[in-house]
DOZA-9329 format. One record per residue: x, y, z of N, C-alpha, C in turn; residue in three letters. Coordinates in pm, whole numbers, plus 50000, padded with zeros to 5 digits. Each point is the difference from the previous one (the first is absolute). Layout:
# residues N
XYZXYZXYZALA...
***
This chain:
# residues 379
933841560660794499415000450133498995011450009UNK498994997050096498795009549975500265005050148UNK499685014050009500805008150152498255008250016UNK499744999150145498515009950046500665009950090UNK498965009249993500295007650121498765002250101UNK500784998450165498974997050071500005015250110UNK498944996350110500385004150095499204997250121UNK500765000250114499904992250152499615008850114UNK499094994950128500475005250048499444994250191UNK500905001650118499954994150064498975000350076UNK499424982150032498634998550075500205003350127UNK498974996150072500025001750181501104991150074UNK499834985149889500694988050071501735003450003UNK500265008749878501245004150008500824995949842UNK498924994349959500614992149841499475011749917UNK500745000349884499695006449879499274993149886UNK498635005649952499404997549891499825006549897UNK499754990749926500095009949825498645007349995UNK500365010549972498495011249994499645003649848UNK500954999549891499784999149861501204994449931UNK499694994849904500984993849861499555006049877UNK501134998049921499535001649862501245001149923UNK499784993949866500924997949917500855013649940UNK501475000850014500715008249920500314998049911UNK499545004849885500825000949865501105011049964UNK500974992249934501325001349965499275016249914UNK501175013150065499895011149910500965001949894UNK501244994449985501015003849925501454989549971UNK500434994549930501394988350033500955011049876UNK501174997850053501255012349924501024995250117UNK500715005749913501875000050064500025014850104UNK500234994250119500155014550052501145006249988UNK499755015149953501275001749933500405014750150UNK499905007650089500085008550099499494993250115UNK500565002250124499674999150137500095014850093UNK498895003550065500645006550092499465002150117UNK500784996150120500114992550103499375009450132UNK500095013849938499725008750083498295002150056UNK499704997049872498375005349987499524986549932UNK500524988749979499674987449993499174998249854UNK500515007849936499375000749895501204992649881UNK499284995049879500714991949914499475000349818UNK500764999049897499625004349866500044983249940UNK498934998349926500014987749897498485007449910UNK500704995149929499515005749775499975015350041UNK500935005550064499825017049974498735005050097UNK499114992650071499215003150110500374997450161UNK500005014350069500194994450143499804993950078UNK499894993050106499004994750107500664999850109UNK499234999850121500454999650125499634986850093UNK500974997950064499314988850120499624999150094UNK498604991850052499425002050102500984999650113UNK499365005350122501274998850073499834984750110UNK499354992549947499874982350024500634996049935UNK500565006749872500414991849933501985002550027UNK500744986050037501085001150096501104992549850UNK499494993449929500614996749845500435006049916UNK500825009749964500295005749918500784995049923UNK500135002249849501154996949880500835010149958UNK501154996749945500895009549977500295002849829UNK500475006049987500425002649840500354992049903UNK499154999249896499934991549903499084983849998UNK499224998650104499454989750055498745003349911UNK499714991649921498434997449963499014993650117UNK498765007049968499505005050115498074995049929UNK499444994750086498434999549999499415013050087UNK499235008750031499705009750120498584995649977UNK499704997050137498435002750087499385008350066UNK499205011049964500115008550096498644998650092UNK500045009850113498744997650126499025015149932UNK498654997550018498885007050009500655017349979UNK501325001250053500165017150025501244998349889UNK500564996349932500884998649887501174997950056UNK500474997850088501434994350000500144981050007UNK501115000949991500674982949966500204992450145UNK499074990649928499784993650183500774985249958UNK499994995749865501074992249988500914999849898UNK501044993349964501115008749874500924983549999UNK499444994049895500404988149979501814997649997UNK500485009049947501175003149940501194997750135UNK499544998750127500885002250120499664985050019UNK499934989449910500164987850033500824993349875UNK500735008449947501224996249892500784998350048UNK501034991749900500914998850036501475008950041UNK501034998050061501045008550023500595006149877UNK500535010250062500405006349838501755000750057UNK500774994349893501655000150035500645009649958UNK500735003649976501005003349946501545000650044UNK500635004549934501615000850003501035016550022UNK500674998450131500405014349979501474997049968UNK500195011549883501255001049908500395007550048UNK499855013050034500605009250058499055011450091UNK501185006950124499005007950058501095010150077UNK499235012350066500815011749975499145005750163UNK500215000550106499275006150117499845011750028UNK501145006649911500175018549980499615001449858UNK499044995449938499805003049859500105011649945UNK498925008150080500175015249972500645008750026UNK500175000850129501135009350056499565014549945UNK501515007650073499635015849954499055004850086UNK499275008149927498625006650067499224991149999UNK499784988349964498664989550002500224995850115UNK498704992950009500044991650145500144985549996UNK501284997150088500584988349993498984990749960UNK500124988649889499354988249979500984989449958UNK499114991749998500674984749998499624993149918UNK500564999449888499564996549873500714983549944UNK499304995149907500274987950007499585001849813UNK500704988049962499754994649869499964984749991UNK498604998149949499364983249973499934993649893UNK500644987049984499354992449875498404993350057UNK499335005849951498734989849995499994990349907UNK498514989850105499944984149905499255003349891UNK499805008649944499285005849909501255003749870UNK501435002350039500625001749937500475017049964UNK498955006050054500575017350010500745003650103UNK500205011049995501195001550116499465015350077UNK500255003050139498945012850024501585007350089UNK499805010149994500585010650120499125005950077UNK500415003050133498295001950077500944997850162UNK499405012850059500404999550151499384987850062UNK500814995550123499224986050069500625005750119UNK499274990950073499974996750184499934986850008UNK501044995950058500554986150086501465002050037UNK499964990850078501574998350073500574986449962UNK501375000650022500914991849962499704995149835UNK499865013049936500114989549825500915007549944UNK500964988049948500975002549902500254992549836UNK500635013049952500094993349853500024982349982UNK499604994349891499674986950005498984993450090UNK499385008250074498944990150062498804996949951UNK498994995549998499204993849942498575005950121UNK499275002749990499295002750069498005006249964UNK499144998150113498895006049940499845015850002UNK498545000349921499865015650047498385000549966UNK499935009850074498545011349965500355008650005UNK499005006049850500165018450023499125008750050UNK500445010850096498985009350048500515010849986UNK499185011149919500595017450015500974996849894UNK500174994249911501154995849913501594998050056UNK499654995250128501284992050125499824990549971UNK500714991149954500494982549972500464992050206UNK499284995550036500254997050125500314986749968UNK501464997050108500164985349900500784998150130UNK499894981349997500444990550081500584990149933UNK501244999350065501124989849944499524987450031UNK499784988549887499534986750012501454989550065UNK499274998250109500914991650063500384985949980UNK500944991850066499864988849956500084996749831UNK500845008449950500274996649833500824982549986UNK499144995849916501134985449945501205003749939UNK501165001450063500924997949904501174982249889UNK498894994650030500674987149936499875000549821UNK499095002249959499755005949861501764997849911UNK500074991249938501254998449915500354997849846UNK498744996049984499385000949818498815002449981UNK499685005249917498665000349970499674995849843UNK498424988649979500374992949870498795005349951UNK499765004749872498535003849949499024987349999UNK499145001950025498274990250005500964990350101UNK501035003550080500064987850116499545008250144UNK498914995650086499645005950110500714997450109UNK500394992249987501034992950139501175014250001UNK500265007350135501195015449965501034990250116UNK499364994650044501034990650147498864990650086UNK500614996350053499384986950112498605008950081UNK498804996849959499085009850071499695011250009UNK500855005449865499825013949938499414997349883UNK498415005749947499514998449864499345014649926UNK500764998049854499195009249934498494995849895UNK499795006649990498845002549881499675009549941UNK498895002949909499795007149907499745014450096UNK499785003750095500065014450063501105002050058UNK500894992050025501595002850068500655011749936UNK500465005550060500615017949901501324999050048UNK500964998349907501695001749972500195013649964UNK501075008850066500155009450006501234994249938UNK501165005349909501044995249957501265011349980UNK500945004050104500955009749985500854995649872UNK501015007649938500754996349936501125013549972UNK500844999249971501185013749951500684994550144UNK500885012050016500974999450122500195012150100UNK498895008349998499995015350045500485008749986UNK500905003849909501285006349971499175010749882UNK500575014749990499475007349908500744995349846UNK500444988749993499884998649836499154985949988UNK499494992850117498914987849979499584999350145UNK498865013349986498975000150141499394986350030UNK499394998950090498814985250023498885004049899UNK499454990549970498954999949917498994990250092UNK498885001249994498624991650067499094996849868UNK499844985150001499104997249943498904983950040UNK498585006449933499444992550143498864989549860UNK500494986850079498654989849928499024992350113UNK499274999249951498304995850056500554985650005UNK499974991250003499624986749996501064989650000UNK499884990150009501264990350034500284998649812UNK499054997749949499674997149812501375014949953UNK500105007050031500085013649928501465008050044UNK500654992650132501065005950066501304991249912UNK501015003849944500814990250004500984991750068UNK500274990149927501094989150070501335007650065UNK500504999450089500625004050052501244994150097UNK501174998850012500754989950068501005017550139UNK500864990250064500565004950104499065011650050UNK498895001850054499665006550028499705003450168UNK499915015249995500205006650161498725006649993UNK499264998550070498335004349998498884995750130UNK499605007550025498895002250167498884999149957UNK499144994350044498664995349996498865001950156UNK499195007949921498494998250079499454988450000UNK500064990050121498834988949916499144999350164UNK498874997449912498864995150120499404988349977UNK500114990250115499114988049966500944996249893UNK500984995749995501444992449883499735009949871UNK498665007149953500145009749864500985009250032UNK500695005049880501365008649995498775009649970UNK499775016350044498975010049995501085009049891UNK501225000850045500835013849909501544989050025UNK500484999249918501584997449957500745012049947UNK500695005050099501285013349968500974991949967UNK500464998149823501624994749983500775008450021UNK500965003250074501485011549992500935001249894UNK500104979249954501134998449940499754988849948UNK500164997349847499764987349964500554997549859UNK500394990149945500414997249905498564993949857UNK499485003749964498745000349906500514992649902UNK499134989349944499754988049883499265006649918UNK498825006650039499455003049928498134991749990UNK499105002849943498884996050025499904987349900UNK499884988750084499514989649869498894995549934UNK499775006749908498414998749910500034984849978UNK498454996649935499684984549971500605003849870UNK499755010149921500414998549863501205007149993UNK500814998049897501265005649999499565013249909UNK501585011950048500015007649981500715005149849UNK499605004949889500654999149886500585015249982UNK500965006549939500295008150018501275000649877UNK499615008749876500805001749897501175016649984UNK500894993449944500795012849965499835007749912UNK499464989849914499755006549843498865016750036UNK500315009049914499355015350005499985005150233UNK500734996150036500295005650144500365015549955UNK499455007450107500025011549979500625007150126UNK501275008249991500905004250161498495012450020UNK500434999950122498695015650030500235004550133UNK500075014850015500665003950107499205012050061UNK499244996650119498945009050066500254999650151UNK499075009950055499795003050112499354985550108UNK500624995850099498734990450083498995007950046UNK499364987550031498465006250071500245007750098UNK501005001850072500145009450070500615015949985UNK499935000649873499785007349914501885012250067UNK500914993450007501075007650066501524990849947UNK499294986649968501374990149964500105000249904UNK500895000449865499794992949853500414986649986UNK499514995049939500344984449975500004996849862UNK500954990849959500224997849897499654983349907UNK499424997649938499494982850017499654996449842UNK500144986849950499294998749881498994993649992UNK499355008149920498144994349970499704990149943UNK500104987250003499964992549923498554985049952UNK499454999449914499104989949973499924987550047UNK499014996650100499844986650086498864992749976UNK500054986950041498664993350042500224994450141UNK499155009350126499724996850109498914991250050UNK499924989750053499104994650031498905000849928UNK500474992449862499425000449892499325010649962UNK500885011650023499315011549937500835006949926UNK499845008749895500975007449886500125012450100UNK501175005450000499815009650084501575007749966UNK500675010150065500905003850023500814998750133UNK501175003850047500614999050103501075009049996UNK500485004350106501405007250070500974993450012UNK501204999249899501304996450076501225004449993UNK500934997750085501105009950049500844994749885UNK500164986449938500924996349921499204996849886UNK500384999249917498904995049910500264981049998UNK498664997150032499864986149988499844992449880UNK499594989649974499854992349880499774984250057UNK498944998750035499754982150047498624996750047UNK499964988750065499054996950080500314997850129UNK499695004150074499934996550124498934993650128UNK500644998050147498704995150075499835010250069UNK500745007050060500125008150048500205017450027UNK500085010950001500615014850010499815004950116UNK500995008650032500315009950132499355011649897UNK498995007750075500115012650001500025010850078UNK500515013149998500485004950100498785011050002UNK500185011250113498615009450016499335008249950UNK500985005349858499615001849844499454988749909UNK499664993950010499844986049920500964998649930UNK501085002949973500804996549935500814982450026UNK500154991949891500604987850074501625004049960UNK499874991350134501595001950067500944984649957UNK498934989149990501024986549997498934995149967UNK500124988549933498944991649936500844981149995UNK499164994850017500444988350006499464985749911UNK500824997449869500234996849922499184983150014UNK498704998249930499054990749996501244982749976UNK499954994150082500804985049980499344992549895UNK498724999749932499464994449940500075005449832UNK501275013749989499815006449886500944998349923UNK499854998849889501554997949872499805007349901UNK501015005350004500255007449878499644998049845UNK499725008349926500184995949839500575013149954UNK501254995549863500785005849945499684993849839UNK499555008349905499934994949905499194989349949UNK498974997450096499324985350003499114998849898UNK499284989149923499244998749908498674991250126UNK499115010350011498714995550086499025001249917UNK499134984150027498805000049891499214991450091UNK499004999249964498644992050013499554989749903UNK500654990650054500204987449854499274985950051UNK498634994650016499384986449995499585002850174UNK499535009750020499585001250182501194996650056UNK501055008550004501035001550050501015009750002UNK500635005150068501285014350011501174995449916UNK500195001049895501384994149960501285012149966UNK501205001550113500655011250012501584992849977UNK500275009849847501354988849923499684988250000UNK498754994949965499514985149906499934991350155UNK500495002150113499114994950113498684998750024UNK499504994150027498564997050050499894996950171UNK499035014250030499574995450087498535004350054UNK499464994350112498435001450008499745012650097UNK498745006149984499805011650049498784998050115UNK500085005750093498545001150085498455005749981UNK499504995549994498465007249988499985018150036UNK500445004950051500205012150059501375004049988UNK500624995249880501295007149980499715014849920UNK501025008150023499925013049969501365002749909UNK498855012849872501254999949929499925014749932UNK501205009650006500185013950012500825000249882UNK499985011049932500645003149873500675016550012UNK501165000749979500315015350051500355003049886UNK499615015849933500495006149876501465001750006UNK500494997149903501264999850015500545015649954UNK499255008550054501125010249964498935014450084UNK498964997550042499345010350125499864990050151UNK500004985649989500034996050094498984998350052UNK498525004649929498794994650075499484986049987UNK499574996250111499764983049992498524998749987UNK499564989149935498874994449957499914988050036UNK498644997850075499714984350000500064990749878UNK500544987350027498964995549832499844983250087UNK500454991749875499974985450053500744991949936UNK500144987850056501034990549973499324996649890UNK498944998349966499204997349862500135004849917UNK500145009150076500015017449862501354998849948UNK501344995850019501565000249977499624994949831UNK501085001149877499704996049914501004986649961UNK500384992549934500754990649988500875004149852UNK500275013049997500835003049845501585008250051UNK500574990950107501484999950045499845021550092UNK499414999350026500035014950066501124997750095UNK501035006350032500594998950094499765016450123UNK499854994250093500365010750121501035000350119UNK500025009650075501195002750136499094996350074UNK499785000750132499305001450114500264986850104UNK498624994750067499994988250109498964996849988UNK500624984150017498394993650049500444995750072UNK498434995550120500474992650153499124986150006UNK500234994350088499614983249981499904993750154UNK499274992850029499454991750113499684986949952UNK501034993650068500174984249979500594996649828UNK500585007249982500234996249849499025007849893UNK498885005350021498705003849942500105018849996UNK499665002549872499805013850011499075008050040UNK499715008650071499765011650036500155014649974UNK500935002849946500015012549929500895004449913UNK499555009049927500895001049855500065016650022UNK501315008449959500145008750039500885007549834UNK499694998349910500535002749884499955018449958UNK501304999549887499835009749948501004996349894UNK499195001649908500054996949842501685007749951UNK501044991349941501475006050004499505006949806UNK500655009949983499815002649930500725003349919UNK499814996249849500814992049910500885018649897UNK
***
């Protein structure tokens, strides 16, 4: 949008006419990162600016921002105060924070949809732990209003399904806030937050409040839920062989956690992973918890085992213990060292036909293979 700046001024008849125009160009776009409310002044890329005093729009903290300014340098318009609401979640809060010799404040702690979490004095009334609510910041005060009218019907939630209930819908900007633990000092709550209906997982019995406007769900707070886990298009592979225990600090740099490291292919990617038990399969599914660590994983229906098997590539075909069967154009096929555990792509072509036997899984759709998950037994 192209914005002028004019100015008016009143005839005899009593109407107002335009006495000059002219085009404003944009001085600066940045995240505003300071407000202050006093002297109306505001920080984006590390430069100050002030606002005209026409100008009645202001944005609050963290809002990316276009600025226009008038002939004398202040901001006559500030794109950024036509964003959207900013949510968050209060976990906990304390009205005598400081006490002592300080001066009483009222302090609050937030999960943002951003996924960080802030401590920071606020002003509003009636908010209590678990509510869900907006905010702007001014003077580094979090001013926040409890979102009313929360949906509570919310009872499962299914990955890439948008439907959350009857006239409740998500999509790819919907933000799941996801509690989990039991509050207790040996399994505090944990918060962890996904973007998108694609990216949150499956979830059953669930207890959870919703922002929605116009039937979109804006923020989903779960309290309590029983987790499936996320279901990828491709399955999840995940070997025992060379797992490694490893025992560090979380990101929050105060917990230790303890987990094994072990060699994967994620969504068709070679990769590593966190888990609490050591796994060994394929799966459709994994829970992970706010360490990434997985917690439960759920075991691919389409996968079978091999113990000892003789797998070859014999006349354009999979033949596993002298079976024959046919493979898909886009079947995939992984080879794990049998004794560090790193996996390698290769191909069903590539297999040799001189009795090799391996352990592992392959998985199958409609009778037809899809993936080969080997590691060579060794003689």
């Amino acid at each position: 949008d192209d914005y002028v700046l004019y100015t008016k001024a009143e005839t005899s008849t009593g109407v107002y006419a335009i006495q000059s125009m002219k085009a404003v160009v944009s001085a600066a776009t940045g995240t505003i990162t300071y407000v202050n409310t006093t002297n109306n002044t505001f920080v984006v890329g590390g430069e100050t600016y002030k606002y005209s005093a026409t100008n009645t729009e202001r944005s609050s903290v963290g809002a990316t921002a276009t600025l226009y300014l008038d002939d004398y340098g202040y901001v006559i318009k500030d794109t950024g105060a036509q964003e959207t609401t900013n949510y968050a979640v209060v976990v906990a809060k304390n009205d005598d924070y400081a006490g002592g010799i300080f001066d009483k404040k009222k302090m609050v702690k937030l999960v943002l949809t951003d996924g960080n979490t802030v401590e920071a004095e606020y002003d509003g009334t009636g908010i209590d732990v678990n509510d869900v609510v907006t905010y702007t910041v001014e003077n580094d005060v979090y001013k926040l209003v409890e979102v009313a009218d929360l949906d509570n019907g919310i009872t499962a939630i299914t990955t890439n399904n948008s439907t959350l209930k009857a006239n409740v819908y998500a999509d790819s900007k919907t933000v799941f806030v996801v509690r989990s633990g039991e509050g207790t000092t040996a399994n505090p709550y944990t918060y962890k937050v996904h973007t998108g209906i694609a990216n949150v997982p499956s979830m059953t019995s669930v207890t959870a409040k919703a922002a929605v406007k116009n039937f979109h769900a804006e923020v989903v707070y779960v309290t309590s839920a029983v987790e499936t886990g996320v279901t990828s298009a491709k399955a999840t592979y995940i070997t025992e062989v060379g797992a490694q225990q490893v025992s560090e600090y979380a990101p929050d740099g105060k917990t230790k956690i303890t987990y094994f490291l072990q060699n994967a292919v994620v969504d068709g990617e070679i990769t590593t992973v966190k888990s609490s038990t050591k796994l060994n399969g394929v799966y459709s599914a994994v829970v992970t918890n706010s360490n990434g660590v997985i917690t439960s994983a759920t075991p691919a229906s389409t996968a079978n085992g091999l113990n000892d098997a003789v797998i070859e590539y014999v006349n354009g075909v999979v033949s596993i213990n002298g079976g024959f069967m046919g493979y898909t154009s886009d079947a995939v096929c992984y080879i794990v060292d049998a004794k560090t555990g790193a996996i390698a792509a290769s191909s069903i072509e590539g297999l040799s036909n001189d009795g090799t036997k391996y352990d592992g899984f392959f998985t199958t759709k409609d009778g037809i293979v899809v993936g080969l998950y080997l590691v060579p037994v060794v003689q």
